[in-house]
N, CA and C of each residue as an Amber inpcrd file, in Angstrom:
protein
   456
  81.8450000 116.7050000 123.3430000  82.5830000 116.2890000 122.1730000
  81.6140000 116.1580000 121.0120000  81.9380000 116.4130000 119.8660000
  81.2850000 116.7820000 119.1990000  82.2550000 115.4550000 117.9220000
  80.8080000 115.2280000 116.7710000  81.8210000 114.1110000 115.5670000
  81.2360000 114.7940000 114.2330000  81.6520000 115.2440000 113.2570000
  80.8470000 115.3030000 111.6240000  81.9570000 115.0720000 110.9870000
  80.8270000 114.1870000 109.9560000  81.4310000 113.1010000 108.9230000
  80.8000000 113.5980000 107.9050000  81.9750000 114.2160000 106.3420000
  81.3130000 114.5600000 105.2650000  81.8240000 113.5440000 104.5070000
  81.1590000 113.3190000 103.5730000  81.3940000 112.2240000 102.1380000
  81.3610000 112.9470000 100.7760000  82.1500000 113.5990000 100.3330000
  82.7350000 114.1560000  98.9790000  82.3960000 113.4140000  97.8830000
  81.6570000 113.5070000  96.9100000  81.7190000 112.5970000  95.9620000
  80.5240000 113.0220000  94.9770000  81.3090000 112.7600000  93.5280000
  80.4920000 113.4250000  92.3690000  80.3160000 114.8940000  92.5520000
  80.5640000 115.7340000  92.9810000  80.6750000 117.0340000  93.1590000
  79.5160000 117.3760000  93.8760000  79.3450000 116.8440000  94.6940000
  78.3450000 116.2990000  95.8720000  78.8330000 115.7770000  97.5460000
  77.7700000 116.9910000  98.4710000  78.2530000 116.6670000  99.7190000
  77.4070000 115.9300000 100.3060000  77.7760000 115.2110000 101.2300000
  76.7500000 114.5120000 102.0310000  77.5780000 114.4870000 103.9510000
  76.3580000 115.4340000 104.7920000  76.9810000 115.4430000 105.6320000
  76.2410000 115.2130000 106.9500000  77.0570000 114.7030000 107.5020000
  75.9340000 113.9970000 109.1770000  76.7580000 114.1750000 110.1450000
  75.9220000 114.4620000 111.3690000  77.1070000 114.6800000 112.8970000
  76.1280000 114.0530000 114.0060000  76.6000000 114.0540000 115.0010000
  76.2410000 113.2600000 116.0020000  75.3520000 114.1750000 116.5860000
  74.4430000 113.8570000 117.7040000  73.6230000 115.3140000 118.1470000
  73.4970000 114.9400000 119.6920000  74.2930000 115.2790000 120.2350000
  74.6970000 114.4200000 121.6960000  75.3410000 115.7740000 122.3140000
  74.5920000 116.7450000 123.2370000  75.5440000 118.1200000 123.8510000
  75.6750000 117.6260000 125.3070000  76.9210000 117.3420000 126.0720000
  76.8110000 117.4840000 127.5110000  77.6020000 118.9480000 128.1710000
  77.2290000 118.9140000 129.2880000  77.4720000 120.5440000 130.3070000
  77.3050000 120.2360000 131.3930000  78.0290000 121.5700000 132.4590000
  77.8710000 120.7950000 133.3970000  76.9470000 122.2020000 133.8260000
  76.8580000 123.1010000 135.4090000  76.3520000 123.9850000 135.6540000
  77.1050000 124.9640000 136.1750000  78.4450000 124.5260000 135.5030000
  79.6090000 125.6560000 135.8160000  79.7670000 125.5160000 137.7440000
  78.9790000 124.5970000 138.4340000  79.5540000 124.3560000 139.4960000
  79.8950000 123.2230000 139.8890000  79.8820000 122.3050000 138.8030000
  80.0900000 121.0410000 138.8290000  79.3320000 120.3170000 139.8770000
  78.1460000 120.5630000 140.3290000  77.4820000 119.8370000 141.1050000
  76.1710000 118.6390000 140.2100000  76.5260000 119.6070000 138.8850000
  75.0550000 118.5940000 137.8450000  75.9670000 118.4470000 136.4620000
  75.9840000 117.8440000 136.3810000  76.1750000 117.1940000 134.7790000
  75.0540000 116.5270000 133.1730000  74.9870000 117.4280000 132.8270000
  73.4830000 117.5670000 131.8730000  73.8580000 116.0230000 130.3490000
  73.1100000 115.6480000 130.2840000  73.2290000 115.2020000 128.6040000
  72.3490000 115.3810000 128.1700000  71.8330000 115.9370000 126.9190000
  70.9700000 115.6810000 125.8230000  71.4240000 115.3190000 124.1090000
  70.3880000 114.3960000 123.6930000  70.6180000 114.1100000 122.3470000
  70.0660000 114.4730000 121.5080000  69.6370000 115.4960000 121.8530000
  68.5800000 116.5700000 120.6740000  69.1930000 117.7070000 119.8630000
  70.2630000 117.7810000 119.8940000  70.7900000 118.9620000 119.5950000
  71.2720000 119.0870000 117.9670000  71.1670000 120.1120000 117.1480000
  71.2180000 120.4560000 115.7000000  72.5150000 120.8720000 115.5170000
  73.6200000 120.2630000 115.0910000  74.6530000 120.5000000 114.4650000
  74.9390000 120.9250000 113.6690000  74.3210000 120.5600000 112.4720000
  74.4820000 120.7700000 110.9890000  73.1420000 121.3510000 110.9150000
  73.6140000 122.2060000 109.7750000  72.3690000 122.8890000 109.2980000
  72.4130000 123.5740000 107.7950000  71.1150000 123.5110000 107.2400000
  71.4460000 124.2040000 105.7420000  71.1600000 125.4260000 105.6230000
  71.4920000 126.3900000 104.9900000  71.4150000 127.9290000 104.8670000
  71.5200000 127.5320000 103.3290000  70.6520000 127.4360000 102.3170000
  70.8490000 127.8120000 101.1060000  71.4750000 126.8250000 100.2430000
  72.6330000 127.0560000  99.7630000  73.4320000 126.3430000  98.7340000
  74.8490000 126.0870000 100.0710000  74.7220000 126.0160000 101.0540000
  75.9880000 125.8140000 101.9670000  74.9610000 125.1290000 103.5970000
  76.0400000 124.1210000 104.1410000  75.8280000 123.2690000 105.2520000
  77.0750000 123.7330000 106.0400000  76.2650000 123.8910000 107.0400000
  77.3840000 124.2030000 108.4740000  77.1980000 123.6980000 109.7050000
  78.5260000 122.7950000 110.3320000  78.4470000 122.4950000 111.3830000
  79.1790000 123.4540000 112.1500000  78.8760000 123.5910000 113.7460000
  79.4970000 124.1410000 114.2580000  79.8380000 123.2360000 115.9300000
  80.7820000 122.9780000 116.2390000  81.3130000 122.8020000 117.4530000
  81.6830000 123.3410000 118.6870000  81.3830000 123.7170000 119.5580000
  81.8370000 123.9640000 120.6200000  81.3440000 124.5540000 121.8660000
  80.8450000 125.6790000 122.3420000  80.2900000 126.4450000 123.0580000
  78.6830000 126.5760000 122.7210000  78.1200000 126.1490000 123.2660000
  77.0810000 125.4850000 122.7210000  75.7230000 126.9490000 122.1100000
  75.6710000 127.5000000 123.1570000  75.4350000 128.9610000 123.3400000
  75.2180000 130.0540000 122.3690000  77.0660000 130.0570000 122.3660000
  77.2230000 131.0050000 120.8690000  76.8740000 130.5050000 120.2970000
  77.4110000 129.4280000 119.4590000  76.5890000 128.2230000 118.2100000
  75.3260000 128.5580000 118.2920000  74.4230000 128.4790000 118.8440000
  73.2220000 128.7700000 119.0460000  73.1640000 130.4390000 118.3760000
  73.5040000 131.3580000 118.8970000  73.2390000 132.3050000 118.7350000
  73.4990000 133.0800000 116.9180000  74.6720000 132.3750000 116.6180000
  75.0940000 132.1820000 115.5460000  74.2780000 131.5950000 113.9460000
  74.3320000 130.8280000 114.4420000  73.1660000 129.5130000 113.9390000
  71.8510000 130.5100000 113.1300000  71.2910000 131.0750000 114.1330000
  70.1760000 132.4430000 114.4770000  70.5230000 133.3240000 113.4900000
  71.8370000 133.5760000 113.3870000  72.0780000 134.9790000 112.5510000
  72.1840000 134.8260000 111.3230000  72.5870000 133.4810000 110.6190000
  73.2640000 133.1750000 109.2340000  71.5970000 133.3200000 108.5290000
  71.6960000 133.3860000 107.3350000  70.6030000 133.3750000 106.6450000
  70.8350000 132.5100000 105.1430000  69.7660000 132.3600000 104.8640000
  69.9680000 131.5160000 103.4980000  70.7150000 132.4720000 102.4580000
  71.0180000 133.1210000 102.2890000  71.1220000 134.3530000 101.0950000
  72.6970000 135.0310000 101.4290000  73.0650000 134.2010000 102.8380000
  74.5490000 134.7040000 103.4250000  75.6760000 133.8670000 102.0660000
  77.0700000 135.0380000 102.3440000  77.5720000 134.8040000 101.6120000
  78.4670000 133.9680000 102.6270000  79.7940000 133.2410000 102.0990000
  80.8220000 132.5670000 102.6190000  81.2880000 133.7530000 103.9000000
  81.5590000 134.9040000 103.3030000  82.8610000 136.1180000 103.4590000
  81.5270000 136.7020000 105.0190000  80.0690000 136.7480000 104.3120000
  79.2170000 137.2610000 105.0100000  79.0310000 136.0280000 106.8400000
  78.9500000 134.9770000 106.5720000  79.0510000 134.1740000 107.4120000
  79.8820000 134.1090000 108.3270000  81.9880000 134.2750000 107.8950000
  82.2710000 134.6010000 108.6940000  82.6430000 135.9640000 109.6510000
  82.3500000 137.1790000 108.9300000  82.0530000 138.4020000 109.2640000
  80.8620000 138.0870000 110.9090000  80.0040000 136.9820000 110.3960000
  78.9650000 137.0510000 111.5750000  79.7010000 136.0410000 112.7580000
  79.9960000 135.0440000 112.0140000  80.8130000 134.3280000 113.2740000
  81.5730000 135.0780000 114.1680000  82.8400000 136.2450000 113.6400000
  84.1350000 136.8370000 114.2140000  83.3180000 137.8250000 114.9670000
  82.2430000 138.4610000 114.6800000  81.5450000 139.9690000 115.3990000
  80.9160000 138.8420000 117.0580000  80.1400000 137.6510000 116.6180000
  79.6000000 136.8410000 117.6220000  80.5000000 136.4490000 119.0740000
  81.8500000 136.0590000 117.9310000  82.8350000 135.5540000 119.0770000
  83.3780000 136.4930000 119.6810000  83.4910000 137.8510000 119.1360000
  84.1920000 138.9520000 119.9130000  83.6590000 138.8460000 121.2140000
  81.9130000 139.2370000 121.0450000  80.7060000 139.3010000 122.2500000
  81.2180000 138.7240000 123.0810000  81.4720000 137.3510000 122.9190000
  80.7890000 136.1360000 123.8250000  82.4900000 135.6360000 124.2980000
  83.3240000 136.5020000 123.4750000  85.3080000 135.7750000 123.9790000
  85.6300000 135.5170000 125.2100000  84.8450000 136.1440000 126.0570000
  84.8930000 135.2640000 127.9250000  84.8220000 134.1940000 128.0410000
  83.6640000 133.5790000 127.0100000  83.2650000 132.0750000 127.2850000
  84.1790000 131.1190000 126.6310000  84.4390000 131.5340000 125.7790000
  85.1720000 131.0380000 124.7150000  86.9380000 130.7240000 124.8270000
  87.4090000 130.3850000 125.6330000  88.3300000 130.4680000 126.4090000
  88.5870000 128.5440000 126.0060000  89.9230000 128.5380000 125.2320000
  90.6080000 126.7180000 125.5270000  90.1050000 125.9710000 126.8150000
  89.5070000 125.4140000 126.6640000  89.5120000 123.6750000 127.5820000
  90.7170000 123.6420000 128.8410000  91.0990000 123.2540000 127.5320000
  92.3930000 122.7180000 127.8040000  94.0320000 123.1250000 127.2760000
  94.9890000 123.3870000 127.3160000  95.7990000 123.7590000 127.0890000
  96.1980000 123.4310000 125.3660000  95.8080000 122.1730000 125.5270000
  96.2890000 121.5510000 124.6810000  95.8020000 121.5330000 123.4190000
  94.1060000 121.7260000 123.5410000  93.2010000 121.8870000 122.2240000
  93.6120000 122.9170000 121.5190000  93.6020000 122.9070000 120.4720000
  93.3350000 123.5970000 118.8760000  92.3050000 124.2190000 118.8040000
  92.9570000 126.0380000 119.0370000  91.6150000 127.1410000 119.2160000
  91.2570000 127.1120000 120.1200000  90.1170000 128.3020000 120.4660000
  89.1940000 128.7480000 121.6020000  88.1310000 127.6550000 120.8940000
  87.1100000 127.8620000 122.0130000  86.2410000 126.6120000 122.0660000
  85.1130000 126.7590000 121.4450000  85.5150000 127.2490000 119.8450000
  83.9920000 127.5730000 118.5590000  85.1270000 126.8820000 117.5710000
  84.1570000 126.2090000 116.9010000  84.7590000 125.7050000 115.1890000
  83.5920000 125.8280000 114.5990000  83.8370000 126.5670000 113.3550000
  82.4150000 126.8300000 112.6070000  82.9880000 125.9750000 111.3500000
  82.4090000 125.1670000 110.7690000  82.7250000 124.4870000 109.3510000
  81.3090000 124.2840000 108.1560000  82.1040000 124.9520000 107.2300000
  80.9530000 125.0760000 105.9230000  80.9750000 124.2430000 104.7560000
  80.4920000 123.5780000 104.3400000  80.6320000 123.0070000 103.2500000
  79.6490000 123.5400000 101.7420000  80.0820000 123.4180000 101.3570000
  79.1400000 124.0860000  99.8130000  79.9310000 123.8840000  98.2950000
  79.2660000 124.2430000  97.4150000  79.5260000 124.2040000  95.9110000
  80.0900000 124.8940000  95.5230000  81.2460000 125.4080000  95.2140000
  81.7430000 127.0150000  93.9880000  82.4720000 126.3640000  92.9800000
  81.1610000 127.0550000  91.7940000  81.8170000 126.8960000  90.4700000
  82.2700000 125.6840000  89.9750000  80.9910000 124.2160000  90.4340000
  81.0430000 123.0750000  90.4190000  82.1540000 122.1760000  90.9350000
  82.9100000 123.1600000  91.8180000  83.7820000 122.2130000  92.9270000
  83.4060000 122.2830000  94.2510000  83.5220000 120.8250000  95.1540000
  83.0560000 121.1470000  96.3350000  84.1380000 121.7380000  97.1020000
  83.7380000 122.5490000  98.3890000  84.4070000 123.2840000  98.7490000
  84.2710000 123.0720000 100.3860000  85.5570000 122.6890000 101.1000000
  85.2400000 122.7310000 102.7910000  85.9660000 123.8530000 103.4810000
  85.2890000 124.8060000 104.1320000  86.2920000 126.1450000 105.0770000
  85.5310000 125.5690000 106.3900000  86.6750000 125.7440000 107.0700000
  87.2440000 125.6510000 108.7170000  87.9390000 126.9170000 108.9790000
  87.0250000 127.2410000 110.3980000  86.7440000 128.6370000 110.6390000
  87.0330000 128.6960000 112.2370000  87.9210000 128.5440000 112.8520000
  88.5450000 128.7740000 114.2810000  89.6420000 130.2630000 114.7430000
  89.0850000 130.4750000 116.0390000  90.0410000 131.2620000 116.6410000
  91.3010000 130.9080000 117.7080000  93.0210000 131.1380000 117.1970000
  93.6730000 130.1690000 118.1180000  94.6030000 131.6040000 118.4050000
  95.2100000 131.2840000 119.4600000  96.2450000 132.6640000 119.7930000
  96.1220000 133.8110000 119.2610000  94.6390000 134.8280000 119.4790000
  94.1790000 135.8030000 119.2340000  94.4800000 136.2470000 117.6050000
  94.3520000 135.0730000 117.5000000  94.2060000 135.2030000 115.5850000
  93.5070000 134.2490000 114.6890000  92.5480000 134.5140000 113.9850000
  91.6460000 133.7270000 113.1410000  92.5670000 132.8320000 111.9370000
  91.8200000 131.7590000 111.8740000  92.2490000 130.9700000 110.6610000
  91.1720000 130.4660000 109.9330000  91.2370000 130.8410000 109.0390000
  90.0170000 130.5270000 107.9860000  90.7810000 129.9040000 106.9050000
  90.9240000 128.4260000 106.6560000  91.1410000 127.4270000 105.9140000
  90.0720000 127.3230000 104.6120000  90.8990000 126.8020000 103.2030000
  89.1650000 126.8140000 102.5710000  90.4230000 125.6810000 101.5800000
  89.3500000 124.6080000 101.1690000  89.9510000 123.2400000 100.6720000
  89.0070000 123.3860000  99.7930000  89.2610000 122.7490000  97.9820000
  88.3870000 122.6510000  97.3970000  89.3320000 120.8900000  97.0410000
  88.0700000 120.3030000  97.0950000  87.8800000 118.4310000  96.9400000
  87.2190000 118.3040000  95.5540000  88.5320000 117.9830000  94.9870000
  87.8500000 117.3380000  93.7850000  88.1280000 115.6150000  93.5510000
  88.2480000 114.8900000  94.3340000  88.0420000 113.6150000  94.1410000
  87.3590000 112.8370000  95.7750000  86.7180000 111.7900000  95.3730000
  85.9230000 111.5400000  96.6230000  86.8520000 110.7560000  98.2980000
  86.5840000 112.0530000  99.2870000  87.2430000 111.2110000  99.7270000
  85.8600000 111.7660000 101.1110000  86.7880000 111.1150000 102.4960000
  85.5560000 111.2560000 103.9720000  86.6270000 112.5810000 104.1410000
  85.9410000 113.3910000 104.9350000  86.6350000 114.2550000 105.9120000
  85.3340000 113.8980000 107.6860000  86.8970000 113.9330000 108.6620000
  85.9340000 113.3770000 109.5020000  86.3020000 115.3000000 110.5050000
  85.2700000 115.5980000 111.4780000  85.6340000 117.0290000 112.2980000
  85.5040000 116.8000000 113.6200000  86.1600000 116.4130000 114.4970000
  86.0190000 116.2020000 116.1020000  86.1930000 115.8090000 117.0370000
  86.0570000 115.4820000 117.8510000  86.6090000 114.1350000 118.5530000
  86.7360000 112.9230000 117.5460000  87.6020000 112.1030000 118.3700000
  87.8840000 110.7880000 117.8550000  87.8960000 110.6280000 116.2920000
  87.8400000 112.0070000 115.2690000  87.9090000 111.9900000 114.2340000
  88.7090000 110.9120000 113.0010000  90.2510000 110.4610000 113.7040000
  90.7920000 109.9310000 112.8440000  90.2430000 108.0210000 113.2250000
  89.8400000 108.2280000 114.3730000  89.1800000 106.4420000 114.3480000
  87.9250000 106.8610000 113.4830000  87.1650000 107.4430000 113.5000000
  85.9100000 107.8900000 112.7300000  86.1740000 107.2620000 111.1990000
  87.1700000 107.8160000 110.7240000  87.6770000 107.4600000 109.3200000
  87.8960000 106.6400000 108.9640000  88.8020000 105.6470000 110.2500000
  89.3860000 104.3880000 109.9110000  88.1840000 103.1090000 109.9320000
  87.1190000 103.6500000 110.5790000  85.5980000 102.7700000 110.7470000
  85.1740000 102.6620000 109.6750000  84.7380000 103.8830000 108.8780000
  84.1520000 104.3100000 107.6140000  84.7990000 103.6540000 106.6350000
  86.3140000 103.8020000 106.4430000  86.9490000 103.5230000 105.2160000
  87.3930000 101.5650000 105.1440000  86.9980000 101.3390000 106.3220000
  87.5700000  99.8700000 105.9950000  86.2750000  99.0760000 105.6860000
């Protein structure tokens, strides 16, 4: 499970996530935790977290470059997930999307700007929100208690 918490404000992002990956060994005989892991990351004039499959993320992560565009980023995400769409397979029935969420945050044209970038019933959704007054956006597990912590 994965948590990122952005804070919108003054036309300014500020963004933090938890860095906590567990797995098991696909035979369920070991169950791994580590708290080292890089969520968020900056490429340039844009911050991206990504959730899910720990792997691809990884591999992904690798490919973006500082100089990538929005359009260019997810061009690299959709070619990545094609590869790797075995792994990438729902949880659970019930979750929202295959098991990658790529989320960007950045500046255009002095508004901040958040795109959410998932694959759900063999079709992409690429969301793009531009925030012009300050508010939290929370991305992940337990997201809406996340908010209600923050905001009170």
């Amino acid at each position: 499970m994965s948590l990122c918490i952005a804070l919108f404000q003054n036309n300014g992002i500020y963004v933090c996530a938890d860095s906590r990956v567990s797995f098991d060994d696909n035979n369920n005989h070991h169950y791994y935790v580590n708290d080292d892991c890089q969520k968020i990351r900056q490429y340039g004039d844009k911050v991206i977290f990504m959730a899910g499959e720990l792997s691809t993320a990884n591999i992904i992560s690798n490919l973006i470059s500082n100089d990538d565009t929005v359009d260019n980023i997810i061009k690299k995400v959709k070619k990545q997930f094609k590869k790797d769409q075995s792994k990438l397979k729902k949880v659970r029935q019930e979750d929202e999307g295959d098991n990658l969420g790529v989320y960007i945050f950045t500046i255009e044209n002095g508004v901040s700007v958040f795109y959410t970038i998932y694959h759900n019933d063999n079709q992409w959704i690429v969301e793009k929100q531009e925030i012009t007054n300050q508010c939290f956006k929370a991305i992940g597990a337990h997201s809406p208690d996340a908010i209600k912590h923050i905001t009170n």
